[in-house]
C-alpha positions in Angstrom: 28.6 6.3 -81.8 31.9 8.6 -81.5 34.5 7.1 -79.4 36.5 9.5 -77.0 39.9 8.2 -78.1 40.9 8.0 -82.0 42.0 4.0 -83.3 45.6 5.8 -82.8 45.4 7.0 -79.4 43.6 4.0 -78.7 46.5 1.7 -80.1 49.2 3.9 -78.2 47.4 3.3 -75.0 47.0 -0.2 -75.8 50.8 -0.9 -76.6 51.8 1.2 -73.5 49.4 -0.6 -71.1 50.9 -3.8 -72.6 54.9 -2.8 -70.9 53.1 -2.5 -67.2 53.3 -6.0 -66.2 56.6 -6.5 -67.3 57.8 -3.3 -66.4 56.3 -4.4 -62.7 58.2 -7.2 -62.5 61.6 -5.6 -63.3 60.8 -2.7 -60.9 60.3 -5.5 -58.2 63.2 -7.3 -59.2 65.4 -4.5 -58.9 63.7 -2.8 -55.2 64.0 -6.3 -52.9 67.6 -7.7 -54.4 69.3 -4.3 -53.8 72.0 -4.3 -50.9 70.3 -2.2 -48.6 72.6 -1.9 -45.5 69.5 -0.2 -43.2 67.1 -2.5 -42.6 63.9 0.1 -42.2 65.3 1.6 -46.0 65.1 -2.3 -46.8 61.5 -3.0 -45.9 60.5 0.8 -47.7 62.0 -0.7 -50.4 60.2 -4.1 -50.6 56.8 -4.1 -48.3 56.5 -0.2 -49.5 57.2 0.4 -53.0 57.4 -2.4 -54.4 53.4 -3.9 -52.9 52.4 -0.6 -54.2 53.9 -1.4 -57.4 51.9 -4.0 -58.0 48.8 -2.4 -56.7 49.2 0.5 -59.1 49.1 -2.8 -62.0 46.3 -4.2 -60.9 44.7 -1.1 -61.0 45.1 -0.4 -64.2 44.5 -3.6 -65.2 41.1 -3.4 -63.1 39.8 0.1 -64.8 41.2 -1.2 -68.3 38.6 -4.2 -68.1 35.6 -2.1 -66.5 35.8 0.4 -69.0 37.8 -0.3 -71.7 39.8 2.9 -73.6 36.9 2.2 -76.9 34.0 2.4 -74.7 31.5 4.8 -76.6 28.0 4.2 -74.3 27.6 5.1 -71.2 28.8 2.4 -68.7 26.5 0.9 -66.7 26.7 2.5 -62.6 28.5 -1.1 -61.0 31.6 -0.3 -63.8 31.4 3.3 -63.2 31.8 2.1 -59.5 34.6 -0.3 -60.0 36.3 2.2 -62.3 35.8 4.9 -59.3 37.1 2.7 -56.5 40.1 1.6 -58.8 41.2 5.0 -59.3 41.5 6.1 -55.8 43.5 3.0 -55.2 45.6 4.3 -58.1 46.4 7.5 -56.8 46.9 7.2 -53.2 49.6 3.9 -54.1 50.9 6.4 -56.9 51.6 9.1 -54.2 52.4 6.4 -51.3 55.2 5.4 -53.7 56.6 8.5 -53.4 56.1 8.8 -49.7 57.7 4.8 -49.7 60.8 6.1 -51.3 61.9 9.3 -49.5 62.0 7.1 -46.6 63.9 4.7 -48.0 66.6 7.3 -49.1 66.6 9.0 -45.6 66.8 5.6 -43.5 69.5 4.7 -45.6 71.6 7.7 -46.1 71.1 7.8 -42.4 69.2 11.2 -42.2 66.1 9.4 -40.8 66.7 9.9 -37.1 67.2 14.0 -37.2 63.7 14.6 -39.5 60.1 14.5 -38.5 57.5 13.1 -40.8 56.3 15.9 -42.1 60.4 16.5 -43.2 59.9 13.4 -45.3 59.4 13.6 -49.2 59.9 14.3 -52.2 57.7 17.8 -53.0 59.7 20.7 -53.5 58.8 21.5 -49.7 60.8 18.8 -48.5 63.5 20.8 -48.4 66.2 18.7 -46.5 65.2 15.9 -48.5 65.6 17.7 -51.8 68.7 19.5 -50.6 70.7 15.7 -49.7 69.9 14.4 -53.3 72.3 14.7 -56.7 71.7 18.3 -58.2 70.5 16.0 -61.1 68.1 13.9 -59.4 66.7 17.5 -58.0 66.4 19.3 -61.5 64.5 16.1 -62.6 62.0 16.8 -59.5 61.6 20.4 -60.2 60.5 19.5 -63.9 57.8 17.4 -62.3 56.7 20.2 -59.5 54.5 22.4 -61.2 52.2 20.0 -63.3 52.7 15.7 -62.3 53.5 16.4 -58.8 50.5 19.1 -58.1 48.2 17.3 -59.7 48.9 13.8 -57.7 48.8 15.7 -54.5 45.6 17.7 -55.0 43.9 14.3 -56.4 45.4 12.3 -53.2 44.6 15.6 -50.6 41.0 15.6 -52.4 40.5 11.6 -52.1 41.5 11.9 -48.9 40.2 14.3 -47.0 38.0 16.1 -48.9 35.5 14.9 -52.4 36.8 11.4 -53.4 37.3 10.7 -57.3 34.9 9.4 -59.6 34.3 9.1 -63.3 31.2 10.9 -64.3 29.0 9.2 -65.8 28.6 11.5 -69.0 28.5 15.0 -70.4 25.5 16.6 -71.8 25.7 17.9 -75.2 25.1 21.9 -75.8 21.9 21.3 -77.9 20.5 19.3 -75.3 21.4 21.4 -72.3 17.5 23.1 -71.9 15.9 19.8 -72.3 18.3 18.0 -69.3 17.9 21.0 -67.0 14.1 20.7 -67.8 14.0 16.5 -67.4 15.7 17.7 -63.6 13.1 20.2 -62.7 10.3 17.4 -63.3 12.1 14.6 -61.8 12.3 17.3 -58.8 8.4 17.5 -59.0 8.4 13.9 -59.1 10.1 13.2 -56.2 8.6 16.0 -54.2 5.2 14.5 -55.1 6.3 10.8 -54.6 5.6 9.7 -58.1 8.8 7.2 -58.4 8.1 5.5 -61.2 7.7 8.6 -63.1 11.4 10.0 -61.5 12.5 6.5 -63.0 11.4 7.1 -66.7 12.8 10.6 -66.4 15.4 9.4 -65.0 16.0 7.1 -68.2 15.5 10.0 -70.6 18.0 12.3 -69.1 20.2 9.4 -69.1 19.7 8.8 -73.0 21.1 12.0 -73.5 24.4 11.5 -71.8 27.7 11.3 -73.9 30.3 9.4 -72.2 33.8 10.5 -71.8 36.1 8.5 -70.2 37.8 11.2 -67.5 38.5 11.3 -63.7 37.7 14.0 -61.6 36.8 15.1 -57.6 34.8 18.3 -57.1 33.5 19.8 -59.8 33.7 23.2 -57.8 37.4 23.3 -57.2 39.2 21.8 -59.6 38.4 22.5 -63.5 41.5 19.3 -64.0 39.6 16.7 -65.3 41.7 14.3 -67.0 41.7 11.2 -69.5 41.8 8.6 -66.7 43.1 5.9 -69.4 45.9 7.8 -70.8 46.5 9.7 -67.3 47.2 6.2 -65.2 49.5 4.7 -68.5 51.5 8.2 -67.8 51.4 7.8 -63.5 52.8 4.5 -63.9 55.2 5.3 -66.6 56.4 7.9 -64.0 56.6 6.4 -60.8 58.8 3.9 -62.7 60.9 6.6 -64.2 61.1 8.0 -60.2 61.8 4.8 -58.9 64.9 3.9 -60.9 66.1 7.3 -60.9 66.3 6.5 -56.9 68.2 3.1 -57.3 70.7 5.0 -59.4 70.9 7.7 -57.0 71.6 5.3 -54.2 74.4 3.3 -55.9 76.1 7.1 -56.0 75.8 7.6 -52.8 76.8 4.6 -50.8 
């Protein structure tokens, strides 16, 4: 049975998803011993960031073991689930780490008191924000505005207040497109007629049919972004790191 990945995606996944724990630990290491002189930018840093830090590697670790990146069948639903559940913790954390360190830089570059919430952040329209950090720091954010940072925030906006995320359970190949539409008009017979365990073996030969591939997505009806949820959480880490220590260095020009 075809895998979704190739051996050498799979072993490029596999050697990236082998730096997250250490790569925790040093972003850790580096948030709670830095000098903080505001105390609120000091508790951002440490009960914010850095918790979520380690959430974001459990995570991973959590969807890696559910469904690993050389699964070919179709999982069985409790690892869909756990996958499912796994990944919105993902992305909200990834985006409250964003969230976690625009309020860290604003409590302690002072700017905290003279900006409302909805000031704080690190989108391109949280203007003040953007406008108090290094011009390089900004051009770094404005690389990330059109594809990282829109996609985290629909995923998060869609998890939370809309269609929450979930890993489909497979795609159905063209040549047996007519013969899965016609398995659901039966099972709707089924049902309407209250023949259950007929539904159930209809059930099992539309599910035969399924291919799996291993992707994330919310509503199918508006957003056509359905991504490689393996890869795509290796590169959301990767990047919230890269964020992250651009910040420390960004703070130790400032102060």
């Amino acid at each position: 049975m075809k895998r979704y990945f190739t051996k050498t995606q799979r072993a490029e996944i596999k050697e990236k998803f082998e730096t997250i724990g250490g790569k925790t630990d040093d972003l850790v290491i580096e948030f709670t011993r830095y000098p903080f002189t505001n105390e609120k930018a000091r508790q951002y840093a440490c009960h914010g960031f850095s918790r979520r830090v380690q959430t974001l590697k459990r995570c991973v670790e959590n969807v890696f073991k559910a469904i690993p990146p050389s699964t070919a069948k179709v999982p069985v639903k409790t690892r869909l689930y756990d996958a499912g559940i796994n990944l919105q913790a993902f992305v909200w954390n990834a985006h409250g780490c964003l969230d976690n360190l625009a309020w860290m830089w604003v409590h302690e570059c002072g700017m905290a008191k003279d900006l409302s919430r909805r000031d704080v952040g690190l989108r391109s329209n949280h203007k003040r924000v953007r406008a108090s950090l290094s011009p390089e720091f900004r051009a770094y954010l404005e690389k990330l505005d059109d594809k990282w940072l829109a996609y985290l925030t629909e995923y998060r906006d869609a998890l939370a207040h809309r269609i929450p995320l979930y890993v489909p359970p497979g795609g159905v190949p063209r040549k047996s497109v007519d013969a899965y539409n016609d398995l659901t008009l039966r099972m709707k017979e089924a049902m309407r007629l209250r023949k259950f365990a007929e539904w159930d073996e209809l059930s099992r030969q539309q599910d035969s049919m399924l291919v799996f591939q291993p992707l994330m997505t919310h509503s199918v009806d508006e957003t056509k972004a359905h991504f490689a949820f393996h890869a795509q959480l290796i590169a959301d880490f990767l990047t919230i790191e890269e964020v992250g220590m651009k910040m420390l260095a960004e703070l130790r020009r400032a102060t």
